[in-house]
ZAZALUM-110602 format. One line per 3 residues: number of its first residue (from 1); their letters; for each residue z, y, x of N, C-alpha, C, O. Coordinates in nm, 4 decimals. Layout:
NUM) A) Z,Y,X,Z,Y,X,Z,Y,X,Z,Y,X | ...
! end
This chain:
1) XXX) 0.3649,2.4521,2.8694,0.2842,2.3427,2.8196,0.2331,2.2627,2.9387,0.1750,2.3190,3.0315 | 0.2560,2.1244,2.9358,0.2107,2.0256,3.0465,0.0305,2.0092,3.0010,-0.0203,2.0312,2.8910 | -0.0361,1.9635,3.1283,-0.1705,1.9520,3.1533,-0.2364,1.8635,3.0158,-0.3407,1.8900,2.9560
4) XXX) -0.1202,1.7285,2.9822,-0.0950,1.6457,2.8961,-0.1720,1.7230,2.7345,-0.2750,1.7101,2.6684 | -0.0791,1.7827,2.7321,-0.0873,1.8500,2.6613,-0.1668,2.0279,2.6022,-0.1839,2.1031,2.5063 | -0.1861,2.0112,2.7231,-0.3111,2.1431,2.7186,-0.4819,2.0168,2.7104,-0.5894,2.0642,2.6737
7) XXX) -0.4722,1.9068,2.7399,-0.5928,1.8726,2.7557,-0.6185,1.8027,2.6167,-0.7304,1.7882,2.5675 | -0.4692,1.7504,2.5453,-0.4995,1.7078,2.3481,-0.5773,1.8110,2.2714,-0.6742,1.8040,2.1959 | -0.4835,1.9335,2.3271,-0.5840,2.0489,2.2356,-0.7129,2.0930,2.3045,-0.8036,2.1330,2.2315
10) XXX) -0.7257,2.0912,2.3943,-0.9009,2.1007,2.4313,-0.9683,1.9622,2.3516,-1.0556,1.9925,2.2702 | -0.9466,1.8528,2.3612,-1.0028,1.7296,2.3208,-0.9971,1.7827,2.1242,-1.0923,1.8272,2.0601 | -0.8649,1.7590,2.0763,-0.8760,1.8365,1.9528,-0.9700,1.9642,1.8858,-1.0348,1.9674,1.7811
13) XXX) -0.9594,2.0157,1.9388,-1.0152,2.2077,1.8674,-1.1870,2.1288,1.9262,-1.2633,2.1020,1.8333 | -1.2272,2.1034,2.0399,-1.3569,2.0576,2.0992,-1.4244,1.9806,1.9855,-1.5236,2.0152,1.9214 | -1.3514,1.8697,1.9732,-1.4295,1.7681,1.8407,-1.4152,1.8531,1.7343,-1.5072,1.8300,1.6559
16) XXX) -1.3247,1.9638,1.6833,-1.3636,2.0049,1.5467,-1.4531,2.0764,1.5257,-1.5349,2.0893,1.4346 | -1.4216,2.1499,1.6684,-1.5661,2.2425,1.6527,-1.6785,2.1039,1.6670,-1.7148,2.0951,1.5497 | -1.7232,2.0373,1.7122,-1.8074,2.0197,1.6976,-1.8641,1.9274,1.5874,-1.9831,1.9031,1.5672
19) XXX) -1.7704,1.8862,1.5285,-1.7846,1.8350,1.3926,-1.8030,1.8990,1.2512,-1.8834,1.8654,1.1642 | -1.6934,2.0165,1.2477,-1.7144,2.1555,1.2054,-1.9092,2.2016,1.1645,-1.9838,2.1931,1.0670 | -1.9175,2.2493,1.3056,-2.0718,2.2575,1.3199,-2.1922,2.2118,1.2559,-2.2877,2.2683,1.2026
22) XXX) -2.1531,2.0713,1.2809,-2.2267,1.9566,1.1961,-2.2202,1.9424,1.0763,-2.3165,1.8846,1.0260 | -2.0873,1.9958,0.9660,-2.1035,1.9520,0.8888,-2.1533,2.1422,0.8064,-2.2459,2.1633,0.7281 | -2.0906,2.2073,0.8416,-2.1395,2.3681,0.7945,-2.3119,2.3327,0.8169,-2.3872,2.3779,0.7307
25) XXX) -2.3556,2.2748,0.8998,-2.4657,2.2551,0.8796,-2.5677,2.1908,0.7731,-2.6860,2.2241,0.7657 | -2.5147,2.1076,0.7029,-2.5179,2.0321,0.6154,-2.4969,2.0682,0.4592,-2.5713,2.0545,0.3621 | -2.3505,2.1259,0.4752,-2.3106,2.1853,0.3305,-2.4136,2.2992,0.3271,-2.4799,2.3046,0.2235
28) XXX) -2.4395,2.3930,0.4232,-2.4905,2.5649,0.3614,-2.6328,2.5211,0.3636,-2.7088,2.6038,0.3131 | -2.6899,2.4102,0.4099,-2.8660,2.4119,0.3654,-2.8782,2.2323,0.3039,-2.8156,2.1297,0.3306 | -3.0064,2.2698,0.2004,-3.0182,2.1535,0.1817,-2.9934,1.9933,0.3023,-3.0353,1.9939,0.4180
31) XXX) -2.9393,1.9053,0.2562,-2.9318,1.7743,0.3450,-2.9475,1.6944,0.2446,-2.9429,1.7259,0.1257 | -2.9674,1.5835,0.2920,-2.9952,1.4737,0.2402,-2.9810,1.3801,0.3493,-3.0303,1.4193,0.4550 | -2.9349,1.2845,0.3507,-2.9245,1.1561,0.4525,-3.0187,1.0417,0.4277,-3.0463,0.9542,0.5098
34) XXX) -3.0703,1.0534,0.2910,-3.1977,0.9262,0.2903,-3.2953,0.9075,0.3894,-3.3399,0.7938,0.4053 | -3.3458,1.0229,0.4755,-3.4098,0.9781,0.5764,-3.3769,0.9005,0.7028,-3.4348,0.8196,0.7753 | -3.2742,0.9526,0.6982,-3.1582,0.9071,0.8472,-3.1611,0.7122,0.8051,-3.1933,0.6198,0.8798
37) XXX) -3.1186,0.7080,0.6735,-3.0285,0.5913,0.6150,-3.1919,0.4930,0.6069,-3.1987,0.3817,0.6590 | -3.2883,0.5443,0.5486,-3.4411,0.4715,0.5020,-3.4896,0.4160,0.6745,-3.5746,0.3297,0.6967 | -3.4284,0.4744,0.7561,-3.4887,0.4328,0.8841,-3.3944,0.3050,0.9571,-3.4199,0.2369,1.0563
40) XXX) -3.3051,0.3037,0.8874,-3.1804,0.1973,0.9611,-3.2134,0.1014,1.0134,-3.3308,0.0800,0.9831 | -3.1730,0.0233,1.0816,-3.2269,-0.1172,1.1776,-3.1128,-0.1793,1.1839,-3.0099,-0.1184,1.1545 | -3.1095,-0.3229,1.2265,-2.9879,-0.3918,1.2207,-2.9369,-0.4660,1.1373,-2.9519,-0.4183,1.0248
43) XXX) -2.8657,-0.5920,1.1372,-2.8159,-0.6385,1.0513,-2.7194,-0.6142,0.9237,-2.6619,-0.7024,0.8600 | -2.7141,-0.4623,0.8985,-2.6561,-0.4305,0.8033,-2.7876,-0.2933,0.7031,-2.7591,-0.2468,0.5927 | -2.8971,-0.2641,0.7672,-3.0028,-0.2162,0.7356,-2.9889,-0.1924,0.5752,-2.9547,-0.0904,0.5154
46) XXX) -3.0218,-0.3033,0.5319,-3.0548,-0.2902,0.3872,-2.9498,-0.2394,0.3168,-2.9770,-0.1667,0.2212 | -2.7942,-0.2697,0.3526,-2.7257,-0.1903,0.2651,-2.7091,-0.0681,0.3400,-2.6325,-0.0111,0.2623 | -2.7270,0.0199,0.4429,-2.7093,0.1171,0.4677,-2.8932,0.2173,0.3701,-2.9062,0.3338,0.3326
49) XXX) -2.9860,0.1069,0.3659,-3.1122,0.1545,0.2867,-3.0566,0.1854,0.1895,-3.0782,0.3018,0.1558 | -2.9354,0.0809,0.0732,-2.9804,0.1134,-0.0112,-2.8677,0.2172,-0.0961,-2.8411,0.2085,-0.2160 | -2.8099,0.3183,0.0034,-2.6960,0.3992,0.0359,-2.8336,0.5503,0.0207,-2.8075,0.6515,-0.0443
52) XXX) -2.9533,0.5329,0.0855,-3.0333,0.6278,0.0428,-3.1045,0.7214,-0.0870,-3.1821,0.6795,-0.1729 | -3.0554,0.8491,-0.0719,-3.1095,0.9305,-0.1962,-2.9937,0.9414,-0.3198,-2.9949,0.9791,-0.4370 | -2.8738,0.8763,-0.2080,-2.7082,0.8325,-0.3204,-2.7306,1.0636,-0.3178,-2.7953,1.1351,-0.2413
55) XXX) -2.6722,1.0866,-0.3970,-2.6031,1.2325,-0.3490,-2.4531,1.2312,-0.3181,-2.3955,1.3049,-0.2380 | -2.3962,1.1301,-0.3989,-2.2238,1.0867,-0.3424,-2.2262,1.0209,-0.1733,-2.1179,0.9722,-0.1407 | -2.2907,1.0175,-0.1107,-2.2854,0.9879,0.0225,-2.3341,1.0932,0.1222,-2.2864,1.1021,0.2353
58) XXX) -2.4503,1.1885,0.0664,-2.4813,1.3186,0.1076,-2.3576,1.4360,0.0781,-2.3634,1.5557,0.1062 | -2.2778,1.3840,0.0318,-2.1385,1.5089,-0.0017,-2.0785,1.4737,0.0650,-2.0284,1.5517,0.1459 | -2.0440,1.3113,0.0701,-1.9501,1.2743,0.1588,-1.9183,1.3233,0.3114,-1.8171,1.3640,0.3684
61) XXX) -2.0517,1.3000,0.3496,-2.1111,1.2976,0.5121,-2.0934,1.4500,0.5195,-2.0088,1.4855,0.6015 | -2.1586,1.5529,0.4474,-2.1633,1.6776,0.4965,-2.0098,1.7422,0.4840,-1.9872,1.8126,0.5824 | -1.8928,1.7376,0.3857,-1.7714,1.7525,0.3656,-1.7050,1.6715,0.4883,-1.6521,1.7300,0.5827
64) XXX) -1.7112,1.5647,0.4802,-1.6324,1.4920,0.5610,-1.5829,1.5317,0.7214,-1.4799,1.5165,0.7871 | -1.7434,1.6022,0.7481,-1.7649,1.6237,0.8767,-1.6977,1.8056,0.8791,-1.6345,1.8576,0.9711 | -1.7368,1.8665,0.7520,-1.6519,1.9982,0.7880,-1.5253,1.9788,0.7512,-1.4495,1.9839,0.8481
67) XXX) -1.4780,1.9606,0.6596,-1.3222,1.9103,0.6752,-1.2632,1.8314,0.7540,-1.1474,1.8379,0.7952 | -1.3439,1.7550,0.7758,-1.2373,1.6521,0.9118,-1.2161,1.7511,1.0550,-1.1169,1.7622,1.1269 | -1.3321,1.8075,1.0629,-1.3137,1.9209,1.1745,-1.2396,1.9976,1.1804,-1.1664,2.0169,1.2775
70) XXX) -1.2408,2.0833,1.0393,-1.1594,2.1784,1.0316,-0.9942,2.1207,1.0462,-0.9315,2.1617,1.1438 | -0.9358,2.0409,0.9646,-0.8525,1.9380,0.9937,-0.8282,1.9566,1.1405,-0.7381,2.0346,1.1715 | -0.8999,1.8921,1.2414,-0.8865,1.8734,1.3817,-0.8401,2.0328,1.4511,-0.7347,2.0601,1.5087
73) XXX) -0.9370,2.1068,1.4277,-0.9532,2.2502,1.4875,-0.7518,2.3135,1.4550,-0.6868,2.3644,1.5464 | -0.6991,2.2939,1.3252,-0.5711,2.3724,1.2530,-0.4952,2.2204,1.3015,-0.3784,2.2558,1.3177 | -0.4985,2.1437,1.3174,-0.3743,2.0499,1.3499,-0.3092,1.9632,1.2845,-0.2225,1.8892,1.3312
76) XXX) -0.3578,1.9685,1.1412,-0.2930,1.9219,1.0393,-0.3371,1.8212,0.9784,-0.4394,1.8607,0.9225 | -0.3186,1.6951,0.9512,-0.3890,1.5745,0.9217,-0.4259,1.5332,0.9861,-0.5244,1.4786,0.9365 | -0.4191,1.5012,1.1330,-0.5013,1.4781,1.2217,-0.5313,1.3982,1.2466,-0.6411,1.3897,1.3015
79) XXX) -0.4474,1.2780,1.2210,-0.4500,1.1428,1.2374,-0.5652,1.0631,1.1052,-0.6492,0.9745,1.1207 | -0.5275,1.1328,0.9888,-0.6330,1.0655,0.9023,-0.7671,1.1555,0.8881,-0.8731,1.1084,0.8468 | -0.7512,1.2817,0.9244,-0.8890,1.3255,0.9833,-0.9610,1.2427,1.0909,-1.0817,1.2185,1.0941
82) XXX) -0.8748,1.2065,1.1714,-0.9720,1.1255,1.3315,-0.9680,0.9848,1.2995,-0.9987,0.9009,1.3842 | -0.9279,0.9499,1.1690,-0.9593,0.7871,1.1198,-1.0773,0.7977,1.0281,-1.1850,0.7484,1.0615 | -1.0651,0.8466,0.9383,-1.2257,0.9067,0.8801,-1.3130,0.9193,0.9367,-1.4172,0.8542,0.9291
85) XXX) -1.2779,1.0382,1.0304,-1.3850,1.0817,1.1037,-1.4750,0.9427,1.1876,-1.5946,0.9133,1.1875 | -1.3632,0.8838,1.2499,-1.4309,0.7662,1.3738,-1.4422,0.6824,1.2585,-1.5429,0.6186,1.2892 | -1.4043,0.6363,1.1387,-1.4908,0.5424,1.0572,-1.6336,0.5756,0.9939,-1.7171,0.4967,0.9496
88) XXX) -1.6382,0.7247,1.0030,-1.7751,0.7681,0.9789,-1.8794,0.7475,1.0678,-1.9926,0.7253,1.0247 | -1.8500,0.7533,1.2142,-1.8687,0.7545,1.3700,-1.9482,0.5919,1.3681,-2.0577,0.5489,1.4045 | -1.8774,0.5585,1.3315,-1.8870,0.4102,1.3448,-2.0120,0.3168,1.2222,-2.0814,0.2204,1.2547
91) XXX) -2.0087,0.3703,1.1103,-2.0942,0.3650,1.0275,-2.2139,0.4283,1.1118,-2.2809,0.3447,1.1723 | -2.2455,0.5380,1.1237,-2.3583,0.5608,1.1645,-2.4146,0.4516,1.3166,-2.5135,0.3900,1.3564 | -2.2753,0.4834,1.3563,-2.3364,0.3821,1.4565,-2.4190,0.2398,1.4657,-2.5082,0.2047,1.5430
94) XXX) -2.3475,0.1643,1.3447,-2.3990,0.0598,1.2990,-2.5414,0.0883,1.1840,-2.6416,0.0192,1.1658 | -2.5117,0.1786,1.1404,-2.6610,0.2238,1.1031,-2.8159,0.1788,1.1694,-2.9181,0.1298,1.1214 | -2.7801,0.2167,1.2846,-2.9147,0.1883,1.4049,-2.8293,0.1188,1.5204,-2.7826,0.1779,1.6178
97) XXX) -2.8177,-0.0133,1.4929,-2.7772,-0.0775,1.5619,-2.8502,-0.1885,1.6869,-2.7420,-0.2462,1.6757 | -2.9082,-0.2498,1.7653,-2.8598,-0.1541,1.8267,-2.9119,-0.0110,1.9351,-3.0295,-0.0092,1.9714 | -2.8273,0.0896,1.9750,-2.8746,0.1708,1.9988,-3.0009,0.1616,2.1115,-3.0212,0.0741,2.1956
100) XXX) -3.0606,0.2563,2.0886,-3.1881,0.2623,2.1378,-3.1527,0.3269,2.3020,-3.0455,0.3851,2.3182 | -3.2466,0.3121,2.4143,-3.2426,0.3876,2.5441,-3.1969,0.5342,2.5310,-3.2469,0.6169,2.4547 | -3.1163,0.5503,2.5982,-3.1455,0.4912,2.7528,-2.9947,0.3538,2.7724,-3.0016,0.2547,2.8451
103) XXX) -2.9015,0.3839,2.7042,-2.7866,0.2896,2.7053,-2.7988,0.2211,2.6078,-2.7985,0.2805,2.4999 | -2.8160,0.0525,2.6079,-2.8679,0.0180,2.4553,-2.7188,-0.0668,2.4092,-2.7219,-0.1819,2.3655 | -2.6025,0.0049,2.4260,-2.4823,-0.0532,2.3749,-2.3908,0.0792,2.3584,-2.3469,0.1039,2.2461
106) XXX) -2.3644,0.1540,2.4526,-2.2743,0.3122,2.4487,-2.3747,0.4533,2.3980,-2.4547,0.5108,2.4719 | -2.3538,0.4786,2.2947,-2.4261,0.6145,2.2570,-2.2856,0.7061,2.2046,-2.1707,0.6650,2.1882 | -2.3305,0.8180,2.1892,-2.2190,0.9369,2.1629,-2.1390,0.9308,2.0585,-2.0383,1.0015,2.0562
109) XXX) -2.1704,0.8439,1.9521,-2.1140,0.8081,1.8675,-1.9870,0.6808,1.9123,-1.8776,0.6837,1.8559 | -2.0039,0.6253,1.9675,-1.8839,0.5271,2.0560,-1.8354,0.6435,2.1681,-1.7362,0.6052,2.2301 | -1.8694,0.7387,2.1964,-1.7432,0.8025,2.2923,-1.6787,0.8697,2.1571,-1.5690,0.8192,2.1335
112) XXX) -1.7116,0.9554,2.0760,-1.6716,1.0569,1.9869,-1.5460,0.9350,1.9490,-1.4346,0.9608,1.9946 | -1.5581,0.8299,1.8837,-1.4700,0.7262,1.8589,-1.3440,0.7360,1.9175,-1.2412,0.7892,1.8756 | -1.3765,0.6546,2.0591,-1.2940,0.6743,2.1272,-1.2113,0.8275,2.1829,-1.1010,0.8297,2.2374
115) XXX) -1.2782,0.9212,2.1592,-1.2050,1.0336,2.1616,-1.0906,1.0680,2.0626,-0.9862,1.1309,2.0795 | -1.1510,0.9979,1.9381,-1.0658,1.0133,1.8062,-0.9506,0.9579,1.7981,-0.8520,0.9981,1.7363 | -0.9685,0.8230,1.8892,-0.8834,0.6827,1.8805,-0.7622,0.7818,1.9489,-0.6558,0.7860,1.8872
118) XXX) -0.7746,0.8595,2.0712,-0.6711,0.9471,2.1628,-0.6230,1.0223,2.0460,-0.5059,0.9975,2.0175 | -0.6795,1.1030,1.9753,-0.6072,1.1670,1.8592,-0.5337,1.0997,1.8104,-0.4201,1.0844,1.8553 | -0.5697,1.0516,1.7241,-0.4698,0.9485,1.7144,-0.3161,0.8713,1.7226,-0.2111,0.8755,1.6586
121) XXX) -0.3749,0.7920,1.8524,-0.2202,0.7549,1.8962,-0.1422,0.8668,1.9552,-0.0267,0.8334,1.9816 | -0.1802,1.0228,1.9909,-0.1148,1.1404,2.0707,-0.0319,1.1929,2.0029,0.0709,1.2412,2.0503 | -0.0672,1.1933,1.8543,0.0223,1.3010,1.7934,-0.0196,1.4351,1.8207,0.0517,1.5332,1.7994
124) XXX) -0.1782,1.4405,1.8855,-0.2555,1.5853,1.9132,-0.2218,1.6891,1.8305,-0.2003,1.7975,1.8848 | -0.2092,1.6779,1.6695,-0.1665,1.7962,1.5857,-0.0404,1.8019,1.6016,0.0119,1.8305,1.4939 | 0.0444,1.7868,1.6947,0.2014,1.8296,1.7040,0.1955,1.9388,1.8313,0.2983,1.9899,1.8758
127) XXX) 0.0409,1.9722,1.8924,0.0291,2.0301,1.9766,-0.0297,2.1604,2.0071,-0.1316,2.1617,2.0762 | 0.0109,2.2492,1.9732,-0.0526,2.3751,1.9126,-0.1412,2.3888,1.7969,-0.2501,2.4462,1.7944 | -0.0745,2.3227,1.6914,-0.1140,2.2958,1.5759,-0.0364,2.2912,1.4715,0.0749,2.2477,1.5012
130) XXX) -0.0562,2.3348,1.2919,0.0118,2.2837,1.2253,0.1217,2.1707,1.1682,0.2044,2.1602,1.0777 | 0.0740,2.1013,1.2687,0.1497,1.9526,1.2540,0.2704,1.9596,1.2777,0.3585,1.8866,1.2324 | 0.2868,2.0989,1.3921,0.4167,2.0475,1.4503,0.5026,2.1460,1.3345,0.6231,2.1477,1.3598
133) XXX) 0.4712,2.2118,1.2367,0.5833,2.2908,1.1431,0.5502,2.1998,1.0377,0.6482,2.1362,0.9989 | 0.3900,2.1611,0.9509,0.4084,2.1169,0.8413,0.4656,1.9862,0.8420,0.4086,1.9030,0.9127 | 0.5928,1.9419,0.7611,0.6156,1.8235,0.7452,0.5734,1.7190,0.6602,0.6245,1.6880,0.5526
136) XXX) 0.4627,1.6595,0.7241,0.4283,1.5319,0.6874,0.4358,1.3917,0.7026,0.4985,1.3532,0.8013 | 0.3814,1.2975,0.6207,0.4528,1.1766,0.6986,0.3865,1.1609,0.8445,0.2849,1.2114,0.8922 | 0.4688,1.0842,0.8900,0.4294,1.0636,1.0235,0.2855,0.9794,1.0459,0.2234,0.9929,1.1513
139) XXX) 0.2431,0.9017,0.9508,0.1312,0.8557,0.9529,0.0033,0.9435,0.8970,-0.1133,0.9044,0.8914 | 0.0586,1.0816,0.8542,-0.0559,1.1902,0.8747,-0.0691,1.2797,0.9309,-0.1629,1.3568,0.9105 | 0.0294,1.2993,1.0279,0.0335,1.3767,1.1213,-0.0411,1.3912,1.2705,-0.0132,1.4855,1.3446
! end
C-alpha cells in the first residue's frame, strides 16, 4: 500500500470515527437541536429558527452523523456519505454565520468539508474498504 493511500484511510476511518461519536451521542441520550438552531445568527437565522423543536431534523442530524460515519469507517457509500455529511457540515456552518473568534471565516466545520470534498474525488472506499468488493455505481462508491 502507497503512503497515498495509507493516508485516504487514516483521513476516512478518522472522520467516521469522529462523526460516528457524535452522532451515538445523540441517538443513545435525549437531543434535541432547538437550542443549537433558536440561537442561529446570520442571514439565513430565521429559517434555520424555524427548523427548531422539528423532531424530523433531530433524527436527521443524530442518524445522519452515525450512519454517515459508520458509512466512512466500512468503506461503503462513501462518496454519498461525505456529500451528506459535508452538506450537513455546511448547514451548520451557515447556521452561525459568521463564525465567531478566534478565525471569523475558517472554523472546523469548513476543514471537516474539505476533508470530505478529498473523500470524495479519491475513491477513499476502494481503499481498505468495502467499496472495493461491493459493486456499486460508481457515483456511490
Amino acid at each position: 500500500m502507497s503512503y497515498k493511500d495509507l493516508s485516504l484511510v487514516l483521513l476516512r476511518v478518522g472522520m467516521g470515527g469522529l462523526f460516528v461519536w457524535a452522532g451515538l451521542d445523540k441517538v443513545t441520550a435525549p437531543f434535541t437541536a432547538a437550542g443549537f438552531l433558536n440561537t442561529s445568527t446570520g442571514p439565513l437565522s430565521e429559517t434555520f429558527k424555524s427548523l427548531a423543536g422539528n423532531a424530523a431534523v433531530d433524527q436527521l442530524v443524530a442518524w445522519g452523523l452515525t450512519l454517515g460515519g459508520l458509512a466512512l469507517i466500512a468503506g461503503i457509500f462513501t462518496r454519498v456519505a461525505s456529500v451528506g455529511l459535508a452538506l450537513l457540515m455546511a448547514l451548520i456552518y451557515l447556521s452561525h454565520f459568521p463564525p465567531t473568534a478566534p478565525n471569523h471565516l475558517v472554523d472546523d466545520h469548513v476543514i471537516f468539508i474539505l476533508v470530505l470534498a478529498v473523500l470524495v474525488f479519491s475513491e477513499a472506499g476502494k481503499v481498505w474498504g468495502l467499496g472495493k468488493w461491493v459493486k456499486l455505481p460508481n457515483w456511490a462508491s
